[in-house]
C-alpha positions in Angstrom: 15.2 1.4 18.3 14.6 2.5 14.9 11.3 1.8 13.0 9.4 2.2 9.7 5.4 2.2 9.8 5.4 1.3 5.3 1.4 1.7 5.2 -0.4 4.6 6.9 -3.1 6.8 5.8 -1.9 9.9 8.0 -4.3 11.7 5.8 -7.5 10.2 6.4 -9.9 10.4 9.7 -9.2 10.3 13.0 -5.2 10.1 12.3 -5.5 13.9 10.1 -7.4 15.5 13.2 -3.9 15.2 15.4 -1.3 14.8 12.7 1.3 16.4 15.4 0.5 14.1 17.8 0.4 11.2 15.9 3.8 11.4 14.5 5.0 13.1 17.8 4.0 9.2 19.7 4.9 7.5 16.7 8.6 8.7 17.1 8.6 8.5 21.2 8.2 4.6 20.6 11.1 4.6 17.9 8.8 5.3 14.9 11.0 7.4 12.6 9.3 6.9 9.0 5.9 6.1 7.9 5.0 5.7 4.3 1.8 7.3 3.3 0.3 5.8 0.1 -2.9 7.4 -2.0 -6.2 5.9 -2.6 -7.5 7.9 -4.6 -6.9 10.7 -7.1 -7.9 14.1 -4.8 -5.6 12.8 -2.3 -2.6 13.2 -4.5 -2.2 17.1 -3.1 -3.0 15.9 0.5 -0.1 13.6 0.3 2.2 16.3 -1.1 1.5 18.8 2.1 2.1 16.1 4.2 5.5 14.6 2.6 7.3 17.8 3.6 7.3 16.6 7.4 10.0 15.4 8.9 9.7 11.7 8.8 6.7 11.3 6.1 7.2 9.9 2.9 4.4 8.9 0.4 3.2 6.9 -2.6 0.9 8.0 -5.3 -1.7 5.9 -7.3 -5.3 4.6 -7.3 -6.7 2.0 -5.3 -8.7 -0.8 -7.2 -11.9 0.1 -5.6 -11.6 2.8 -7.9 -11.7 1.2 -11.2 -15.6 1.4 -11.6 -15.6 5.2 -11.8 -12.9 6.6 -13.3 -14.3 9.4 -14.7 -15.4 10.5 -11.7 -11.8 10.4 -10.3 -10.9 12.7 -13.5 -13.4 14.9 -12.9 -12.2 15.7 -9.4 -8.2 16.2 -10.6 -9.9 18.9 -13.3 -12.7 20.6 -10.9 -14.9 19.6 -13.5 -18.7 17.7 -13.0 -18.1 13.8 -14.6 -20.4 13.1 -17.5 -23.1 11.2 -16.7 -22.5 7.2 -16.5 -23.4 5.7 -19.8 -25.2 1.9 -19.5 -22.9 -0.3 -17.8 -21.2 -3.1 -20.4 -22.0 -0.6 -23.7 -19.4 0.2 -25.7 -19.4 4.0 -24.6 -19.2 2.9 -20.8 -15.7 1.2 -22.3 -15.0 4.2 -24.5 -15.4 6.6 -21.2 -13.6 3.9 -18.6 -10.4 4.0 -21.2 -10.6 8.0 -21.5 -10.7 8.3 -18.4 -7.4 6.2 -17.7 -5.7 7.8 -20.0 -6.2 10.8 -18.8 -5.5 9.4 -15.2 -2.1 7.8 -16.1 -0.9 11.3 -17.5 -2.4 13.3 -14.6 -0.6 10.8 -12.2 2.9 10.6 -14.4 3.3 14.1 -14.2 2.7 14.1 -10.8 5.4 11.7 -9.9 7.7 13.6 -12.4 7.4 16.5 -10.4 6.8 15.1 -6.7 9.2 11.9 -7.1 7.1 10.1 -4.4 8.7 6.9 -2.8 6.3 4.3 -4.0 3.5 4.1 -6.4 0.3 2.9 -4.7 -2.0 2.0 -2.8 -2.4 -0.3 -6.2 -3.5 -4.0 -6.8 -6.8 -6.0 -7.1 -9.7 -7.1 -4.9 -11.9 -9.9 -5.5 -13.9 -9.3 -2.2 -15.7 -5.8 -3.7 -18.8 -5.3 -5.8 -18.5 -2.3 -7.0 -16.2 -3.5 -9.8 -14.3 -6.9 -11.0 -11.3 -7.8 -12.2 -12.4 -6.9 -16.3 -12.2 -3.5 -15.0 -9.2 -3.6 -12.2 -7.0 -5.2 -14.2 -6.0 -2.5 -16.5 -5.4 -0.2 -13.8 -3.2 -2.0 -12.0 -1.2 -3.3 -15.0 -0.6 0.6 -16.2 0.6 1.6 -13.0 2.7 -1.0 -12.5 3.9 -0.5 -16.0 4.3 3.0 -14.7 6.4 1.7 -11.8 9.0 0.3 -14.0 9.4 3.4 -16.6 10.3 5.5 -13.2 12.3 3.2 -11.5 9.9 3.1 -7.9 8.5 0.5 -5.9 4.5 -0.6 -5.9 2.5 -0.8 -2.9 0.3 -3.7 -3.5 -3.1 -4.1 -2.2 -4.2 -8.0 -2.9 -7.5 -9.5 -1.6 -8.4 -13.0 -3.4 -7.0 -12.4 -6.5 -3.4 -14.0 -6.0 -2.8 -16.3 -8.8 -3.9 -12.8 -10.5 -1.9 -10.5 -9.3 1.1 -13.1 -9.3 0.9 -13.4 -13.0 0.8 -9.5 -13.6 3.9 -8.8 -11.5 5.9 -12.0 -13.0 5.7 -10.2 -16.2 7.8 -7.6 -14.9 10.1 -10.1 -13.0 13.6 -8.2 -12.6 12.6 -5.1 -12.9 9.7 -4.4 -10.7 10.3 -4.3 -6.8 7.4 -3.3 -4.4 5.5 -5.0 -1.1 2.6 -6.6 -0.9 0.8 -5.1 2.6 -1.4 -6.3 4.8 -0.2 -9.6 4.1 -2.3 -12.0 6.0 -2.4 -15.3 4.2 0.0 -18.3 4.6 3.7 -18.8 3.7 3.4 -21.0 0.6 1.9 -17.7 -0.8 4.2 -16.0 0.3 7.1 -17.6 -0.8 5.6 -17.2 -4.4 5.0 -13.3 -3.8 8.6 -13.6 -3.2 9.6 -15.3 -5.7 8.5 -13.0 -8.0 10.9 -9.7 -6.6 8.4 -8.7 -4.1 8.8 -7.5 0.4 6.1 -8.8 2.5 4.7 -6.5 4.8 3.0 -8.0 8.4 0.5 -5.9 10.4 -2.1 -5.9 13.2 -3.0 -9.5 11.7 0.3 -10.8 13.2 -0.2 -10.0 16.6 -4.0 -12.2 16.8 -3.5 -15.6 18.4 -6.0 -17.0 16.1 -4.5 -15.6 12.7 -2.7 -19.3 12.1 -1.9 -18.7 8.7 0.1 -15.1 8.9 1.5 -16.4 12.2 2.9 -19.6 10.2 4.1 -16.9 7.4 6.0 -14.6 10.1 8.3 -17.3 10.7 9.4 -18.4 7.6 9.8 -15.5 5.3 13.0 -14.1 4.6 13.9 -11.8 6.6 15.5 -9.6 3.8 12.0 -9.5 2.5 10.3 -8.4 5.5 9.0 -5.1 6.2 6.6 -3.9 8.8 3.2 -1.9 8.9 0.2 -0.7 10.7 -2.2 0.4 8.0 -3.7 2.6 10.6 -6.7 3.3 10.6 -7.7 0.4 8.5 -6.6 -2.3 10.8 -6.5 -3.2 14.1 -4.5 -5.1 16.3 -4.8 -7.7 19.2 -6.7 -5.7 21.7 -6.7 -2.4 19.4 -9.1 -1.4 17.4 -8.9 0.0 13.8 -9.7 3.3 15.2 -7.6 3.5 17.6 -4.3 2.4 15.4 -1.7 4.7 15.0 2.0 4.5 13.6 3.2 3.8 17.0 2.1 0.4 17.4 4.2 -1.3 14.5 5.9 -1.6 18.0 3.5 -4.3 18.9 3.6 -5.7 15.3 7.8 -6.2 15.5 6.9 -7.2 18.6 4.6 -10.1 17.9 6.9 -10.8 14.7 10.1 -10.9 16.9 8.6 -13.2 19.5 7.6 -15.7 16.5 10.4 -15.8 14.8 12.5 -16.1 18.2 14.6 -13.2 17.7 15.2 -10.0 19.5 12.9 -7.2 18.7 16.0 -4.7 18.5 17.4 -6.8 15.5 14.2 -7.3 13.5 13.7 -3.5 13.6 16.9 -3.1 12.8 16.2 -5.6 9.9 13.0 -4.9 8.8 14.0 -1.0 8.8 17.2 -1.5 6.6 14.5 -3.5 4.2 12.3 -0.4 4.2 14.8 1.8 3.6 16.5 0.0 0.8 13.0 -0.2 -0.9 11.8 2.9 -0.4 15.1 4.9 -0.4 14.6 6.5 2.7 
């Protein structure tokens, strides 16, 4: 059986303490890719030590819990202190935030002009944080996916509340932006429309819970040339697993769980969900 983990953070705690092991099980239960996107800016260099294993591929961008303090994430890409924050709302808090995606955008073109990464992302918006809204997400996400298109690569879309949001910013693109929208966990009239619009749904550890109705409903109606598989280890957790404890391995559970509601074999949705992967990731 051949399978693709697309969202891990391999880089981040406890899954960087055992990176051997981890892919070492990973590929004992069939696990023979897992796409790695960035959070934030410092991670960019993690990600590029880690791509050159066997197996590991990566995406680069910034995550929308970001967009309050940009500077801050420029700061740490130039080894330089960030100015101090001006009053929130006043035209020189704007002045900075723009700056500092500028300078952002060019740090993180060059980056994929060099690197060539497989996706950009982790990218999107997230109603369900205070740190910042969608005044100040917004832009981020629509230069990176604007970024997406110039280099021809697939996003990796983080979306939490804001769909009819998101849906509008990535049907401007419509024919010429591909990506996935992970962690999908919502129902399938959504996801029909994220489907609509060019995009892969990707299932996790919320597929395998009894109780998750709405994903469950989803897992068994959407395409299956738009499905794609994940773990988002060690974010999420799975039916008797717990965040912690999630590693790329268990997107065996999750085709699984997908398989047994969709009433197929769990050799052919691997097989299917795998060739999706690859094909949108160029594997």
């Amino acid at each position: 059986m051949n399978l693709v983990d697309t969202h891990c953070h391999l880089n981040h705690p406890p899954l960087n303490h055992d990176t051997d092991g981890v892919l070492a099980r990973a590929a004992a239960m069939g696990v023979m890719k897992v796409v790695v996107p960035a959070y934030d800016a410092p991670c960019w260099a993690e990600l590029a030590r880690l791509a050159v294993r066997p197996g590991v591929v990566v995406g680069l961008g910034l995550h929308p819990w970001l967009a309050h303090d940009l500077p801050t994430q420029v700061a740490a890409l130039e080894g330089t202190t960030a100015p101090p924050a001006a009053f929130p709302g006043s035209t020189a808090a704007e002045a900075a935030r723009a700056a500092a995606l500028d300078s952002l955008l060019e740090h993180l073109a060059g980056r994929i002009g060099r690197q060539r990464p497989a996706a950009i992302g982790e990218i999107g918006l997230d109603t369900k944080i205070s740190s910042s809204g969608l005044v100040e997400q917004m832009p981020l996400l629509e230069r990176q996916l604007a970024l997406a298109v110039d280099f021809d690569l697939p996003v990796i879309l983080h979306c939490r509340g804001a769909f009819e949001e998101m849906l509008t910013a990535v049907g401007r693109h419509r024919g010429r932006l591909r990506g996935v929208v992970h962690a999908y966990s919502r129902g399938p009239e959504l996801a029909a429309r994220f489907v609509d619009v060019g995009l892969h749904i990707a299932l996790g550890g919320a597929a395998t819970h009894p109780r998750a109705q709405q994903v469950r409903r989803a897992a068994r109606t959407i395409p299956l040339d738009r499905l794609v598989l994940e773990t988002d280890a060690p974010a999420i957790g799975l039916e008797n697993v717990t965040p912690e404890q999630t590693e790329p391995r268990h997107v065996h559970e999750v085709a699984g769980a997908v398989a047994l509601l969709r009433g197929q074999t769990v050799e052919s949705l691997a097989a299917a969900t795998s060739a999706n992967a690859a094909s949108l990731f160029n594997l």
